[in-house]
N, C-alpha and C positions, 0 to 999 in steps of 0.2 A: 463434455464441455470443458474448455479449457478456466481455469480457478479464475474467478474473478474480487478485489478488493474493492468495494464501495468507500472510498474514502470520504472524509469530511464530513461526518452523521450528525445533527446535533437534533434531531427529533427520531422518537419512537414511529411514528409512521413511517417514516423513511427506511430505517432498523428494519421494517416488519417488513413494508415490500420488497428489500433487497434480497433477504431472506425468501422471501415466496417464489422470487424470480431465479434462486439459484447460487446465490451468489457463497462462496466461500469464506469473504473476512468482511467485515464494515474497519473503517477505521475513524478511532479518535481523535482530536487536534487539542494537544496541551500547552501549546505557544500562544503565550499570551497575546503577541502581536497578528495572529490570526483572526480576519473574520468569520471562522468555523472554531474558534475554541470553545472547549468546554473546561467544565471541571469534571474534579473524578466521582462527586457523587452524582452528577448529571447523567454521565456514563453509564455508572451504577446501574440507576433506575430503568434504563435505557434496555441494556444486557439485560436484567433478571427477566425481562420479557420475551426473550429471543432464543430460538433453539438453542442447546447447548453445542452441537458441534458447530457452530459458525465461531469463525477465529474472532475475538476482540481485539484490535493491535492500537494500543497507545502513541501517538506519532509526537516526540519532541525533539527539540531543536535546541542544542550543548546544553543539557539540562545537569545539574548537577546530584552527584550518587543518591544525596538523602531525596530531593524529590522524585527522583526514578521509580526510587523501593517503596516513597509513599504513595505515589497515585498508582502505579501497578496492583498494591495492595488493596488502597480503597474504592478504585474501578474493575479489580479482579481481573486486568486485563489475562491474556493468552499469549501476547509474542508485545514487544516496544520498537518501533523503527526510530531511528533517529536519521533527522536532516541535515544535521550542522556541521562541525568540525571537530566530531567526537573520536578520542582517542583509544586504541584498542583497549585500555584500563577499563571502561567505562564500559566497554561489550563484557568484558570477562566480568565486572563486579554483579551485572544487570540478572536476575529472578528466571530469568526467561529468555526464550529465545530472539536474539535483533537480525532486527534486518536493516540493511546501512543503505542508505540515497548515495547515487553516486552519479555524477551531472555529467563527467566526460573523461576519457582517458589522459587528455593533458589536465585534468584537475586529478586523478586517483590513476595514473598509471598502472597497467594489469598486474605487473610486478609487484604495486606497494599491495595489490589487493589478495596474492597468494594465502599469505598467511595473515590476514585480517581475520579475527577472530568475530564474524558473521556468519548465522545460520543460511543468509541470501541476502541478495542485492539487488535495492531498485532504481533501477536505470530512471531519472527524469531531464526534465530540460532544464536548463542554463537560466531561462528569462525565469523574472519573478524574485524574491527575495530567497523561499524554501519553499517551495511549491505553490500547488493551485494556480496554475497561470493560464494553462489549456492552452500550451505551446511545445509542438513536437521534441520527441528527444531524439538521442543519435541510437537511431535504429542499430546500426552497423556496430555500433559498441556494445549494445547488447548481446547481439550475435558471440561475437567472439568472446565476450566475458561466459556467455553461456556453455562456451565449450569444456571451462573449469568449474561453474559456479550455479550457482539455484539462482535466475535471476526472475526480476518481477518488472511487466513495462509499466511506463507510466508518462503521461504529458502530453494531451491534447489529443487521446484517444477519441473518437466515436465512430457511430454506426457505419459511415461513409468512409473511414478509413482504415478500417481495425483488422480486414482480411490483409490488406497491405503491410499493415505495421504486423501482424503477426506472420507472416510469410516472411519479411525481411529480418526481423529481430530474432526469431523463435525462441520467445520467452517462455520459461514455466509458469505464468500468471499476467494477470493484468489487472492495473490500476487505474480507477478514474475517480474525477471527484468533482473538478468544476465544468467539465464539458455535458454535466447531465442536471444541473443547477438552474432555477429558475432566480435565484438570487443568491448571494452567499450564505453556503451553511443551510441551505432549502433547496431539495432536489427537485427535480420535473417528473410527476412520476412516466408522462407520455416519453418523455425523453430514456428515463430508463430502462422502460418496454421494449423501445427501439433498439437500446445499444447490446441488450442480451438476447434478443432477436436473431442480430447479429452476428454473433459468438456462438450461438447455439448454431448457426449457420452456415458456421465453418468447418472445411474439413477435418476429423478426425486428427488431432497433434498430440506427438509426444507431449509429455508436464510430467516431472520430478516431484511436482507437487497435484498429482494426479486423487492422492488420497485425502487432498486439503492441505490447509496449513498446520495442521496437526502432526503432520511429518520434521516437522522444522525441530532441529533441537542445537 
């Protein structure tokens, strides 16, 4: 099955089923200005219950170095994505491996992304502030960034369309977070069921990230 991120966790239930259904990483929200934020001892408590190969990924937005290394530390995250307008400094200082959101080639040209000092990269859409908006992204950007890059989709996946978006984009992973939400930051576990259903239903695809996010360094 192709790697899937459960993004936007903010309850242990949700953590456990994502895990039961397969999934590879859950992700954190440490932007304050999020309806799915937490804190890192939220987090914390969260993980210590959860198998240990599922990736933790911290998702902040231009966070500054000392809070990176603190909540990475006190949520024990696994990898930290960032959403904002984080400069290669800020990859190279980070604990762990990032992974960089990147919305469209006239925003991050392929070029500036050569030498960006990112483990991988996740394609999302434009609408929204920094995510969670459950609005398609540029399949086709994905594509070709995946010719040089580890990349991960994300934006307005589900069950109904995710043979599509993965046929057109061929990502090494997939991300969803509010398209499986009964409210924000509370998932649907029916909704969930469905979308790995899904995935589990597709045919057999290449993924770089075949071993988990554990490969990422």
């Amino acid at each position: 099955m192709l790697p899937v991120k459960i993004c936007g966790i903010t309850r242990l239930d949700d953590a456990l089923l994502a895990a039961d259904l397969g999934a590879a990483a859950i992700g954190f929200v440490f932007y304050p200005k999020s309806p799915r934020c937490v804190n890192a001892d939220e987090a914390r408590r969260i993980h210590e219950k959860l198998p240990p190969s599922l990736a933790r990924i911290g998702v902040f937005v231009n966070p500054d170095p000392e809070t990176l290394l603190f909540t990475a530390s006190i949520a024990q995250l696994t990898h930290v994505q960032l959403c904002g307008e984080e400069m290669p400094d800020l990859c190279l200082e980070s604990p762990l491996p990032v992974i960089k959101v990147v919305r469209s080639a006239a925003d991050f040209p392929a070029n500036a992304l050569a030498n960006f000092p990112a483990a991988a990269f996740l394609i999302d859409s434009k609408a929204g502030e920094y995510g969670g908006a459950g609005i398609k992204s540029d399949w086709e950007f994905c594509r070709r960034l995946g010719e040089n890059k580890i990349t991960i989709l994300a934006g307005g996946l589900s069950p109904e369309n995710v043979a599509a978006a993965v046929a057109a984009a061929q990502p090494d992973a997939l991300d969803v977070s509010s398209a499986l939400e009964s409210e924000h930051g509370i998932k649907d576990s029916q909704k969930m069921r469905a979308f790995f259903a899904a995935v589990k239903a597709l045919p057999e695809q290449h993924s770089r990230l075949r071993g988990g996010f554990g490969v990422l360094r």
